[in-house]
mmCIF file as gemmi writes it, N, C-alpha and C atoms, coordinates in Angstrom:
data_model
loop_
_atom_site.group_PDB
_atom_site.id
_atom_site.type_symbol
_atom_site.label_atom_id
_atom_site.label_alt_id
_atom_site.label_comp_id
_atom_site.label_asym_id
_atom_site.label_entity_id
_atom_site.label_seq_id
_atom_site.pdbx_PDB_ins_code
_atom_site.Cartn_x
_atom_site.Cartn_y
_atom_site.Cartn_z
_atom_site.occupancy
_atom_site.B_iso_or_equiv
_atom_site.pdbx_formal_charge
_atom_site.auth_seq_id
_atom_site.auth_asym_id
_atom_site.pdbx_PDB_model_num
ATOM 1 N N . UNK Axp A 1 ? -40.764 -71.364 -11.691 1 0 ? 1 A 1
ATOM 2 C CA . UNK Axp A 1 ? -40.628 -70.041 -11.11 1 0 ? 1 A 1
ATOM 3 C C . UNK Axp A 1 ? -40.66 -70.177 -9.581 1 0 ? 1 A 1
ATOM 4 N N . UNK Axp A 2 ? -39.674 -69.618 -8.932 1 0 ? 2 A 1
ATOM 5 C CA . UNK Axp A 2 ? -39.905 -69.722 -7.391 1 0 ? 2 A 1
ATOM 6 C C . UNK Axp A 2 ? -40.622 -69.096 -7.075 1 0 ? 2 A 1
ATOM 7 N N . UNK Axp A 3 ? -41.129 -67.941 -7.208 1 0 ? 3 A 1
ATOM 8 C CA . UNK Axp A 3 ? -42.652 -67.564 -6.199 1 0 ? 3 A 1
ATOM 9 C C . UNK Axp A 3 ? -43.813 -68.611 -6.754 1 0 ? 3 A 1
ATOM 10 N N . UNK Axp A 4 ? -43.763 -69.22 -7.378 1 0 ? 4 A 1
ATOM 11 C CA . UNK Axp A 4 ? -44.912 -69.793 -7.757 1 0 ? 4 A 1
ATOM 12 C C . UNK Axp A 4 ? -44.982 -70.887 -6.996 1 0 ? 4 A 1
ATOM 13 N N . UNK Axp A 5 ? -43.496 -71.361 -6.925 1 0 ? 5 A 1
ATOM 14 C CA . UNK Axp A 5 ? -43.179 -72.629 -5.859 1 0 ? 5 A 1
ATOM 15 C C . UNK Axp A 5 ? -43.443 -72.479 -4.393 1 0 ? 5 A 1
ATOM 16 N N . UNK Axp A 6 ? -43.367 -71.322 -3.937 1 0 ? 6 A 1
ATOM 17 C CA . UNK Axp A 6 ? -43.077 -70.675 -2.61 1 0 ? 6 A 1
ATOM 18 C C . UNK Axp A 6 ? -44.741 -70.349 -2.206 1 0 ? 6 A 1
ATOM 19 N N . UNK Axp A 7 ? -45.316 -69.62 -3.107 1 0 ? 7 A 1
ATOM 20 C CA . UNK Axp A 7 ? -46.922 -69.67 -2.813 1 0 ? 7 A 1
ATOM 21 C C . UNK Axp A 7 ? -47.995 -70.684 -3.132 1 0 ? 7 A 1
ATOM 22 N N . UNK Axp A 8 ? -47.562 -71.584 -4.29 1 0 ? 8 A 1
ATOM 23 C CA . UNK Axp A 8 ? -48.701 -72.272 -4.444 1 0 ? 8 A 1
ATOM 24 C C . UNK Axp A 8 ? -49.269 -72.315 -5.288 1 0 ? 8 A 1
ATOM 25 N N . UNK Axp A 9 ? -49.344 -70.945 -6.05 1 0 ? 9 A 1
ATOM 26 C CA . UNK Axp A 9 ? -50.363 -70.297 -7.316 1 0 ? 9 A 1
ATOM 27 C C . UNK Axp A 9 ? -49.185 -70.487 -8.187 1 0 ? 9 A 1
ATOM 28 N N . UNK Axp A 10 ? -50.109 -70.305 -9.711 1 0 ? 10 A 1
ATOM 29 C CA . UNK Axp A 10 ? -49.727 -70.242 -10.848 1 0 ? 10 A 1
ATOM 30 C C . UNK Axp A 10 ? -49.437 -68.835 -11.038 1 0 ? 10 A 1
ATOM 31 N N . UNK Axp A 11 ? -48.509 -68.457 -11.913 1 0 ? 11 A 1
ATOM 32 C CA . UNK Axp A 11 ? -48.472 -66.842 -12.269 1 0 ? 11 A 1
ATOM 33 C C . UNK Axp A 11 ? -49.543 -66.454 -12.706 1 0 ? 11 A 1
ATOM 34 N N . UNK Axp A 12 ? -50.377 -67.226 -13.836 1 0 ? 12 A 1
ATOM 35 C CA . UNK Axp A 12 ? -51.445 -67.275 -14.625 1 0 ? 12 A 1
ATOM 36 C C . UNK Axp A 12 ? -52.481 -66.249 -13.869 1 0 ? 12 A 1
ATOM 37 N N . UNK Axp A 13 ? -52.312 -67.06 -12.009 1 0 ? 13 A 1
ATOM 38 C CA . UNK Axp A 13 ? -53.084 -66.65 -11.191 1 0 ? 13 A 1
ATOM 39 C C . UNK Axp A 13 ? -53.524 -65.305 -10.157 1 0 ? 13 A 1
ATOM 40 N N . UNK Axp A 14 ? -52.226 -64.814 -10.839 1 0 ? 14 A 1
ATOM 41 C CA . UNK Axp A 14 ? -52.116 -63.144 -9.594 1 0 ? 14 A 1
ATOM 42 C C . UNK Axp A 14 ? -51.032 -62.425 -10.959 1 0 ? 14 A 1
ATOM 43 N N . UNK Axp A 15 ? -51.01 -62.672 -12.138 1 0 ? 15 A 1
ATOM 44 C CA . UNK Axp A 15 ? -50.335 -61.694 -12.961 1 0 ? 15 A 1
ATOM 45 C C . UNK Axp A 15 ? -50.873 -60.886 -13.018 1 0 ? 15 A 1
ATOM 46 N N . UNK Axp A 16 ? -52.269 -60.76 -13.106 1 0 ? 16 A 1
ATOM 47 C CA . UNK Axp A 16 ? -53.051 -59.351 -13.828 1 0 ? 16 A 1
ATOM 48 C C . UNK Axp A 16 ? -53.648 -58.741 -12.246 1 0 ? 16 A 1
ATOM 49 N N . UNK Axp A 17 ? -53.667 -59.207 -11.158 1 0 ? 17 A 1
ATOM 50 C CA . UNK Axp A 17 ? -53.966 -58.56 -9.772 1 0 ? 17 A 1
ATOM 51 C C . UNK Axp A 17 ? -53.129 -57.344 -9.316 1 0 ? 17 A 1
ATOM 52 N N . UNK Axp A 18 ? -53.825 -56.105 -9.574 1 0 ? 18 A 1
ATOM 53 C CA . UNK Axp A 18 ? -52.943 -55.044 -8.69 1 0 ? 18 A 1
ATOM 54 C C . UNK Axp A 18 ? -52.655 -55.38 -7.273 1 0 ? 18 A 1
ATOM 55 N N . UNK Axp A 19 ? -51.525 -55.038 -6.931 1 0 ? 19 A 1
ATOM 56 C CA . UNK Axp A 19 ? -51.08 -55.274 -5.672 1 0 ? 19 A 1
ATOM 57 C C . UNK Axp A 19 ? -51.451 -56.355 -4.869 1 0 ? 19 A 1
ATOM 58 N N . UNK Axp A 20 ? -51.164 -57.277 -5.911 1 0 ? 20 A 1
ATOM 59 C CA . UNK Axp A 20 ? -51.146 -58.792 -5.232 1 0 ? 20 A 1
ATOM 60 C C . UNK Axp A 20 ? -49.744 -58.942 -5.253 1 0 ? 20 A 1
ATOM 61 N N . UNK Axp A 21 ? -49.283 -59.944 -3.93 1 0 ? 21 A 1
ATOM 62 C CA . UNK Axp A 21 ? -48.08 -60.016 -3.42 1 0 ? 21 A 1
ATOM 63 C C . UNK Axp A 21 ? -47.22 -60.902 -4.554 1 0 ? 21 A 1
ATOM 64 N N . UNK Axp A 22 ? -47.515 -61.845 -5.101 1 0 ? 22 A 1
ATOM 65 C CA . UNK Axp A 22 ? -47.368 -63.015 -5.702 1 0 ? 22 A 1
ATOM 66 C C . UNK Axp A 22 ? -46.957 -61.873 -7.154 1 0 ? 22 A 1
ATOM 67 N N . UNK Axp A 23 ? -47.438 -61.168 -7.6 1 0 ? 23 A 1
ATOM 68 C CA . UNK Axp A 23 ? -47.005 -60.209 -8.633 1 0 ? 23 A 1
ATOM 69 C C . UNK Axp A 23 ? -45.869 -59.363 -8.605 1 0 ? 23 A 1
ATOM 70 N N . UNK Axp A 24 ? -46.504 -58.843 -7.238 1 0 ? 24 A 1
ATOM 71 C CA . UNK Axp A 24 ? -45.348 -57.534 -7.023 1 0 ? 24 A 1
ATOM 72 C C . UNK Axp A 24 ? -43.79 -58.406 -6.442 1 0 ? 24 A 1
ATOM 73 N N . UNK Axp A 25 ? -43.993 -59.51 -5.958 1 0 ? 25 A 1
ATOM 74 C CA . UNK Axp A 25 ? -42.569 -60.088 -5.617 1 0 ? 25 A 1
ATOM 75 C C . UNK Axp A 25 ? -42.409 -60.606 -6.673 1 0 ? 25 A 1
ATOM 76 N N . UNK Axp A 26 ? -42.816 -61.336 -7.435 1 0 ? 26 A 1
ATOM 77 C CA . UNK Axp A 26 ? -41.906 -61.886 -8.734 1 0 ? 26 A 1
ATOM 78 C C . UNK Axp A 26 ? -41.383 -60.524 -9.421 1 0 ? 26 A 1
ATOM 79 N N . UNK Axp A 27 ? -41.913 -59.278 -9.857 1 0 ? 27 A 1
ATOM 80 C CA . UNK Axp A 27 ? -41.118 -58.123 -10.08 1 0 ? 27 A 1
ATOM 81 C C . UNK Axp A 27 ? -39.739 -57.662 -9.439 1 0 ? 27 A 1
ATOM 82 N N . UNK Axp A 28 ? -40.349 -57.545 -8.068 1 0 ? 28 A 1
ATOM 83 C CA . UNK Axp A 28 ? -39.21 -57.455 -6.961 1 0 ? 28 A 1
ATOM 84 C C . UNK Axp A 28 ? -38.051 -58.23 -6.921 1 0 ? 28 A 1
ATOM 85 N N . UNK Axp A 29 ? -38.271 -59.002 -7.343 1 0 ? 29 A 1
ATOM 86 C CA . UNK Axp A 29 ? -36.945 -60.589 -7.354 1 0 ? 29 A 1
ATOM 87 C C . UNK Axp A 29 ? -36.523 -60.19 -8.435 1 0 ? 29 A 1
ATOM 88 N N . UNK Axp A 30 ? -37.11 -60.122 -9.457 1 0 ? 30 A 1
ATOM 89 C CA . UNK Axp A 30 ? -36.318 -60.194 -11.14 1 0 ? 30 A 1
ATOM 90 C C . UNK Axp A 30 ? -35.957 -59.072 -11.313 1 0 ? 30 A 1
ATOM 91 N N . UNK Axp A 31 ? -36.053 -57.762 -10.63 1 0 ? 31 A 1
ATOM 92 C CA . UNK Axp A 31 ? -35.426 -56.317 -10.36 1 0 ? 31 A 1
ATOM 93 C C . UNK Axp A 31 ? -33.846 -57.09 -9.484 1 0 ? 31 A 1
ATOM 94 N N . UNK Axp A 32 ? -34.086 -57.327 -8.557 1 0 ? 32 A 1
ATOM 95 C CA . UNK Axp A 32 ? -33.477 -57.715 -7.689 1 0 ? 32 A 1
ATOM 96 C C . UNK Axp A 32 ? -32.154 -58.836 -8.424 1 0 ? 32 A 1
ATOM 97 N N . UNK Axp A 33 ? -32.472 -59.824 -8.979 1 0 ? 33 A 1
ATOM 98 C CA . UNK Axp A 33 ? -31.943 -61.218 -9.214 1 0 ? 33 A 1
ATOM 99 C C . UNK Axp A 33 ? -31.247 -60.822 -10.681 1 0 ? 33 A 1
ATOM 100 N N . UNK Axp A 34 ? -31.805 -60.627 -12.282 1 0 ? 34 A 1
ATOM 101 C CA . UNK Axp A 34 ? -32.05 -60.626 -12.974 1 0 ? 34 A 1
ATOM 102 C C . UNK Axp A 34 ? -30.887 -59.652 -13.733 1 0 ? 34 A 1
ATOM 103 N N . UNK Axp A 35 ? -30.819 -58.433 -13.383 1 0 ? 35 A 1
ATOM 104 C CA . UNK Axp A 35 ? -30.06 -57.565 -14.315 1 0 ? 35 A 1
ATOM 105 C C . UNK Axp A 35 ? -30.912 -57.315 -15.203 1 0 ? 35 A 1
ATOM 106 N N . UNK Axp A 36 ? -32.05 -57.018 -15.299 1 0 ? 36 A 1
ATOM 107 C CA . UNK Axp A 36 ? -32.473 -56.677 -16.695 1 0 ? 36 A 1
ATOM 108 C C . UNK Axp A 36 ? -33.255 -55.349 -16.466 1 0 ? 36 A 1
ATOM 109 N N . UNK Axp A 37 ? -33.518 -54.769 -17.428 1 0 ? 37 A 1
ATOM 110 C CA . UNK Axp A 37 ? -33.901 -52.777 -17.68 1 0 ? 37 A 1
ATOM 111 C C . UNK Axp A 37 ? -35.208 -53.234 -16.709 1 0 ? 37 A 1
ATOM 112 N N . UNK Axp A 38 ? -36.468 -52.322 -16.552 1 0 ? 38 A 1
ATOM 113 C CA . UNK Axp A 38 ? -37.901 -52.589 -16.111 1 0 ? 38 A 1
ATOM 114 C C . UNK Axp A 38 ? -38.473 -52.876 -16.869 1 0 ? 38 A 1
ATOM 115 N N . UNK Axp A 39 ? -37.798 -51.996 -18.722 1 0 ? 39 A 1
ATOM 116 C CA . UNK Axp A 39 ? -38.666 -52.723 -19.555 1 0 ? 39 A 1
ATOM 117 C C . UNK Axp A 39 ? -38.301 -53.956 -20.102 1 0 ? 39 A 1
ATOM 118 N N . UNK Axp A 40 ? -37.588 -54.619 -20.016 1 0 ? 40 A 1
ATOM 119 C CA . UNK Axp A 40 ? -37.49 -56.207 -20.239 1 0 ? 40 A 1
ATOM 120 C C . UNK Axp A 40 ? -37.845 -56.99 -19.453 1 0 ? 40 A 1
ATOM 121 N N . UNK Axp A 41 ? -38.069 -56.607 -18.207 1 0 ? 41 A 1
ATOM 122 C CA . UNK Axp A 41 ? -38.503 -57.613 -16.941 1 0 ? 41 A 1
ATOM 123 C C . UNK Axp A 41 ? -40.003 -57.172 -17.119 1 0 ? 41 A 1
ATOM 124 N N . UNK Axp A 42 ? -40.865 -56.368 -17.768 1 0 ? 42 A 1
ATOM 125 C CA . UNK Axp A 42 ? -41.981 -55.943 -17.971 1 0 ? 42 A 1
ATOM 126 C C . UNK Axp A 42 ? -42.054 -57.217 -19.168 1 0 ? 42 A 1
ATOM 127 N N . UNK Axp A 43 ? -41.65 -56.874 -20.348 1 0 ? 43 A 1
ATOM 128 C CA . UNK Axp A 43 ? -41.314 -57.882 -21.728 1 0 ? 43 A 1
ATOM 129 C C . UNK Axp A 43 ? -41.596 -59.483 -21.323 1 0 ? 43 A 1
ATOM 130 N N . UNK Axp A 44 ? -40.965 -59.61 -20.254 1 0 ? 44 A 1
ATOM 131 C CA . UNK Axp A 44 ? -40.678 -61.387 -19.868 1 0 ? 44 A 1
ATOM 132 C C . UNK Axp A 44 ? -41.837 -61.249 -18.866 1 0 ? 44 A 1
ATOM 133 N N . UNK Axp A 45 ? -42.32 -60.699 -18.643 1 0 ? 45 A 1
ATOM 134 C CA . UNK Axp A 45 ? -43.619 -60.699 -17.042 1 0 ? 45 A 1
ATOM 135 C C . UNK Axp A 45 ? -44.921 -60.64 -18.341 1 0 ? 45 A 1
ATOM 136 N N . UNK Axp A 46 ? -44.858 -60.491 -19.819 1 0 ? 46 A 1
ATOM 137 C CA . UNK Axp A 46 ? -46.199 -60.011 -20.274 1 0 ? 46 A 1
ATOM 138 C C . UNK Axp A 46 ? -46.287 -59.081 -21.031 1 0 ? 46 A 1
ATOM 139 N N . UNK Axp A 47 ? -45.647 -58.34 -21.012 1 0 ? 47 A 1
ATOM 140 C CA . UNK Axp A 47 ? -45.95 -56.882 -21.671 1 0 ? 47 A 1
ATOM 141 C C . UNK Axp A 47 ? -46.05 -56.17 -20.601 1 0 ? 47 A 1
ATOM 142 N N . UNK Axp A 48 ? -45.794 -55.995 -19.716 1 0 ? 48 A 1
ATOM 143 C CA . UNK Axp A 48 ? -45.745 -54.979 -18.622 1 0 ? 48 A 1
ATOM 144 C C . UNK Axp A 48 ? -45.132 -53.978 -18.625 1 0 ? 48 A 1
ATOM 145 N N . UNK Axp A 49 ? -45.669 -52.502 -19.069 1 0 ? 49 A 1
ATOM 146 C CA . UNK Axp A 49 ? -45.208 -51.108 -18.624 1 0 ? 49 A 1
ATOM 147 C C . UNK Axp A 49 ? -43.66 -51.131 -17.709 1 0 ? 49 A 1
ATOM 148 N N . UNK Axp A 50 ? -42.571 -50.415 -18.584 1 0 ? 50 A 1
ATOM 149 C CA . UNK Axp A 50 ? -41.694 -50.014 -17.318 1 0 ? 50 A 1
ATOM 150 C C . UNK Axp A 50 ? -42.336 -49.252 -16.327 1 0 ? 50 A 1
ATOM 151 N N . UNK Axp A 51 ? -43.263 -48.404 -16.472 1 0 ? 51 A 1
ATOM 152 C CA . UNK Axp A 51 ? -43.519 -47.803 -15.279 1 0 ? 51 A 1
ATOM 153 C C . UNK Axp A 51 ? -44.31 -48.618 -13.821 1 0 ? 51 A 1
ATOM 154 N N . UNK Axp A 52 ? -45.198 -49.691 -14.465 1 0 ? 52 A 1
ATOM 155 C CA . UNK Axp A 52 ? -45.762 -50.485 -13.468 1 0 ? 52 A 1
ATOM 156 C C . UNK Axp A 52 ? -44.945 -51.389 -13.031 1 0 ? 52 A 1
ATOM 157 N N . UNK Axp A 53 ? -43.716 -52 -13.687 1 0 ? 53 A 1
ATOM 158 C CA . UNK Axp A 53 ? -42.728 -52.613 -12.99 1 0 ? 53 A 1
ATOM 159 C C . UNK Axp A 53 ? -42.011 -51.708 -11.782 1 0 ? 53 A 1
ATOM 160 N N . UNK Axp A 54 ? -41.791 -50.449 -12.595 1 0 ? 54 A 1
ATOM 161 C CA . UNK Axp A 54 ? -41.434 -49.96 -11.213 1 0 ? 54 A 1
ATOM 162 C C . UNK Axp A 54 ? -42.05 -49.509 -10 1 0 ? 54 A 1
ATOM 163 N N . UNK Axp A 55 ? -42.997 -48.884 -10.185 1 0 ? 55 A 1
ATOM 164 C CA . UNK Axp A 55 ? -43.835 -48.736 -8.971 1 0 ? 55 A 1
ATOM 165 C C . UNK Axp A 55 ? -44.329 -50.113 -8.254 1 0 ? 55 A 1
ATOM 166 N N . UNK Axp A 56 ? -44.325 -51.446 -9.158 1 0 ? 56 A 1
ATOM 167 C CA . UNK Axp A 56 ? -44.524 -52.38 -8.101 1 0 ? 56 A 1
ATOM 168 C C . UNK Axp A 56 ? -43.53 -53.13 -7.564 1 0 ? 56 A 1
ATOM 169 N N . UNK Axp A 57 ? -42.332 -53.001 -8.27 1 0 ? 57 A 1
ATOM 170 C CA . UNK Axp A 57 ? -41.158 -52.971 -7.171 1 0 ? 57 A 1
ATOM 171 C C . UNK Axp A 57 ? -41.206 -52.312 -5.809 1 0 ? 57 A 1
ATOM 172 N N . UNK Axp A 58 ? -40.73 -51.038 -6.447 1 0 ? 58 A 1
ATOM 173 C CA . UNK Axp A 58 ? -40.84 -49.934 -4.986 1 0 ? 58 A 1
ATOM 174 C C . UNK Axp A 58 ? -41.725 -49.982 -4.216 1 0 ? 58 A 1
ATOM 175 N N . UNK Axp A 59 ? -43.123 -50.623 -4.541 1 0 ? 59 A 1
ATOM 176 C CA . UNK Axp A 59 ? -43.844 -51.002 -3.9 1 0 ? 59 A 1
ATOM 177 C C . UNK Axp A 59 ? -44.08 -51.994 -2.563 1 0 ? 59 A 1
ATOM 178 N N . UNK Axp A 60 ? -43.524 -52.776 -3.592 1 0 ? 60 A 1
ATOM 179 C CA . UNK Axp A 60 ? -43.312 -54.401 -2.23 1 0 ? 60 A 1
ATOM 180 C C . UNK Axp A 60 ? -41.808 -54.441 -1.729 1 0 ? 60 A 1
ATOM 181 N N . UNK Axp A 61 ? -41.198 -53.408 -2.119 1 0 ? 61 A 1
ATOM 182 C CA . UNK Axp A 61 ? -39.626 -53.027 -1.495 1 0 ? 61 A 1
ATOM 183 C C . UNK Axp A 61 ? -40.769 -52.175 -0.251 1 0 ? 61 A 1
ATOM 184 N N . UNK Axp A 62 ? -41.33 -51.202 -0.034 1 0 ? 62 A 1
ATOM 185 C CA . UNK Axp A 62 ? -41.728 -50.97 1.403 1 0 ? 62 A 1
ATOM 186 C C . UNK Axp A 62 ? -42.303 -51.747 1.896 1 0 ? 62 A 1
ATOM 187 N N . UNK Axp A 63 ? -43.253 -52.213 1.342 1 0 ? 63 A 1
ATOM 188 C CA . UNK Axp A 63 ? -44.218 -53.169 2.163 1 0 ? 63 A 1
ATOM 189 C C . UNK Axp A 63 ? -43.627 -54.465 2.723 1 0 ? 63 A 1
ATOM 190 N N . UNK Axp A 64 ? -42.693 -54.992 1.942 1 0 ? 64 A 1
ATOM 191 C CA . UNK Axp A 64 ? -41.46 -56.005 2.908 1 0 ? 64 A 1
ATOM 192 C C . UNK Axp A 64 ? -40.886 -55.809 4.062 1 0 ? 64 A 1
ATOM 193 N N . UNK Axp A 65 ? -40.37 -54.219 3.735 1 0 ? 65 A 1
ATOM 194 C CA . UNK Axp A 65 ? -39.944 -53.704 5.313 1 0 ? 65 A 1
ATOM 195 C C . UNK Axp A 65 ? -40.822 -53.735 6.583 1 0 ? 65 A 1
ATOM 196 N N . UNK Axp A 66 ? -42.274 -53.9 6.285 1 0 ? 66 A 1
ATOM 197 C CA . UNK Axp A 66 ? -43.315 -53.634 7.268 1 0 ? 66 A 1
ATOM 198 C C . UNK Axp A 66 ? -43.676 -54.999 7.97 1 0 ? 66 A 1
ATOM 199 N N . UNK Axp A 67 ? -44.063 -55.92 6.596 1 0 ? 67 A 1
ATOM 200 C CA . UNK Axp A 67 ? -44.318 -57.281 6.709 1 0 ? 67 A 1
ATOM 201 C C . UNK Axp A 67 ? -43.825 -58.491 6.931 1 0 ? 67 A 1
ATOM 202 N N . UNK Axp A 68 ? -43.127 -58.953 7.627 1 0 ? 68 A 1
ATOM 203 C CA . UNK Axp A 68 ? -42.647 -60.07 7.948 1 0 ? 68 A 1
ATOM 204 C C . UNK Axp A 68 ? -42.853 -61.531 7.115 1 0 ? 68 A 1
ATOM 205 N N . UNK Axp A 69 ? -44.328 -61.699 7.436 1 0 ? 69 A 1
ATOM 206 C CA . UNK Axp A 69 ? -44.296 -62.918 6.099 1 0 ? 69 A 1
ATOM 207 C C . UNK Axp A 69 ? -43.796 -62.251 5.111 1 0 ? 69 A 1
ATOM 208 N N . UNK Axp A 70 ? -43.889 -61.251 3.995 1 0 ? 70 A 1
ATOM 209 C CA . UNK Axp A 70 ? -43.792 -60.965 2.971 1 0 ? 70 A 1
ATOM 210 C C . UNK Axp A 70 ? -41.955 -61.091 2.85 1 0 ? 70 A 1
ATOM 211 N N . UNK Axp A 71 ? -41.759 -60.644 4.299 1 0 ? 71 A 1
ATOM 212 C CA . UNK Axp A 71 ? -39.872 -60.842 3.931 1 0 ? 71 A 1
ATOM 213 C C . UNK Axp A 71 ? -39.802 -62.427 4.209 1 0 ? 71 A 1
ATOM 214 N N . UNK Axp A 72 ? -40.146 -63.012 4.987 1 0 ? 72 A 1
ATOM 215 C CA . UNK Axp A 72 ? -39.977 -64.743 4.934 1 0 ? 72 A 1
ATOM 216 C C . UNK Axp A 72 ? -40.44 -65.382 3.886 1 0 ? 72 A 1
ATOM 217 N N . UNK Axp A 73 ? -41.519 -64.828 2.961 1 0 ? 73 A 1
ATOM 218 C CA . UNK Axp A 73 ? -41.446 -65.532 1.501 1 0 ? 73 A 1
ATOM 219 C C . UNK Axp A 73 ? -40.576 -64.911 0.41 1 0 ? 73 A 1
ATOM 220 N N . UNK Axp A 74 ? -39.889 -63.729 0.84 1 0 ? 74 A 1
ATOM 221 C CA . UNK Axp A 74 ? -38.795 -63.226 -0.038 1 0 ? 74 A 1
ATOM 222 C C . UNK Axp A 74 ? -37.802 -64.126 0.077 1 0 ? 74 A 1
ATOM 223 N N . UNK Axp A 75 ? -37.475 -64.142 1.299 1 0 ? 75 A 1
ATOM 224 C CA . UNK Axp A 75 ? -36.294 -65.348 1.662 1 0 ? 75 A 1
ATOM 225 C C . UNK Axp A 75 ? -36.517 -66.67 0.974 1 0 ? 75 A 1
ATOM 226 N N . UNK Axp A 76 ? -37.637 -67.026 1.2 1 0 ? 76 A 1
ATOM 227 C CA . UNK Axp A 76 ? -38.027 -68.39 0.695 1 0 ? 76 A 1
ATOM 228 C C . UNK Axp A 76 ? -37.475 -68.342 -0.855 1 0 ? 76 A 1
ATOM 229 N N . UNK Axp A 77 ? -37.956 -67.695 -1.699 1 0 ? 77 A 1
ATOM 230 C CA . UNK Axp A 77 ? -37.866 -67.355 -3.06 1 0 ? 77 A 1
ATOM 231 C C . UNK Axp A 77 ? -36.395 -67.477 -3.486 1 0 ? 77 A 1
ATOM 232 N N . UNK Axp A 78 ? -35.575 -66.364 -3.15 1 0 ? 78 A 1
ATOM 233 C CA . UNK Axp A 78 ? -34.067 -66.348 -3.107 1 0 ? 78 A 1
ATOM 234 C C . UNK Axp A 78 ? -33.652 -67.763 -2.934 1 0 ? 78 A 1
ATOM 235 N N . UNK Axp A 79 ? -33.961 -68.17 -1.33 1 0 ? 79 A 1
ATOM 236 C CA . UNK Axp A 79 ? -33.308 -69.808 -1.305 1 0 ? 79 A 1
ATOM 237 C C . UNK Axp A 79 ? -33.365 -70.275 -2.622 1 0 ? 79 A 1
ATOM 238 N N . UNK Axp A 80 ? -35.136 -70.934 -2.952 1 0 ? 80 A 1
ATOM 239 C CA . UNK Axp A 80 ? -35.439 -71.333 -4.075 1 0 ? 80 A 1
ATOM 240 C C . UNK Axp A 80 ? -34.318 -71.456 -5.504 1 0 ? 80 A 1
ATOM 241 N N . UNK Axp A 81 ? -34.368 -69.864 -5.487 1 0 ? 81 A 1
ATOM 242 C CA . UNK Axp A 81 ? -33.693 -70.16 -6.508 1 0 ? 81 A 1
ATOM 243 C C . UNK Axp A 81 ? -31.675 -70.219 -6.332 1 0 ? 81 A 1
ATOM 244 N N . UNK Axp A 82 ? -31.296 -69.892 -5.596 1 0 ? 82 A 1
ATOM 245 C CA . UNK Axp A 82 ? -30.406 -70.214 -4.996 1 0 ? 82 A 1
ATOM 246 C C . UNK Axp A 82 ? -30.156 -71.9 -5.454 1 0 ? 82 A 1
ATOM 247 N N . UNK Axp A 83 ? -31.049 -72.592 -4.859 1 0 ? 83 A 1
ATOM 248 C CA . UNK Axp A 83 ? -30.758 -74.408 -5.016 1 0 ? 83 A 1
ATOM 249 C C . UNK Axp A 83 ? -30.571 -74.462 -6.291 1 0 ? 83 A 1
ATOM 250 N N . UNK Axp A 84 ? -31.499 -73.854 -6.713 1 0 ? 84 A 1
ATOM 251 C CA . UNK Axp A 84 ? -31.783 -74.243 -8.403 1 0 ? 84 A 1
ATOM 252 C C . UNK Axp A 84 ? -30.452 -73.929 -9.281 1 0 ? 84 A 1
ATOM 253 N N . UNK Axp A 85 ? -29.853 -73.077 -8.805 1 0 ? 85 A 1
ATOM 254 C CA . UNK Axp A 85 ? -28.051 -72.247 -9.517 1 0 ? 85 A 1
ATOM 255 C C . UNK Axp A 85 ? -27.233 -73.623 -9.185 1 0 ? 85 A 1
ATOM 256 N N . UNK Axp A 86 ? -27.46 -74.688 -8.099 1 0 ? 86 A 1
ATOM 257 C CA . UNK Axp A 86 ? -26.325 -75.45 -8.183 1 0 ? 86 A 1
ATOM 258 C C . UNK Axp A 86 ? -26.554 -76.992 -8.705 1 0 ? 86 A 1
């Protein structure tokens, strides 16, 4: 998983953390990357609520705009998986 690569941690490690970054961007990416409903990217994240997928999308979709690291480990992530497609 590239955020996992990009931060360090295991998913294991910030899946169940509200508004931990490492959560809300792997949502954000697989909204983003993925094509899939909220509730299947909920399905593949755990069992996760469409509704908490979405609010923690939309979530770290503002808080990216604010945060700088948070957009330089977005970037990071994308690259990531970017390499990995070729």
């Amino acid at each position: 998983m590239a955020v996992e690569t990009v931060l360090g941690r295991k998913w294991r490690d910030f899946a169940e953390e509200y508004g931990d970054a490492g959560r809300d961007m792997t949502i954000y990416i697989a909204r983003l990357r993925c094509g899939l409903t909220l509730g299947q990217i909920g399905g593949q994240l755990g069992g996760l609520d469409y509704k908490l997928v979405s609010s923690a999308a939309e979530r770290f979709r503002r808080r990216m705009k604010t945060d700088t690291k948070i957009e330089r480990l977005v970037k990071q992530c994308l690259s990531t998986l970017e390499n990995n497609e070729t």
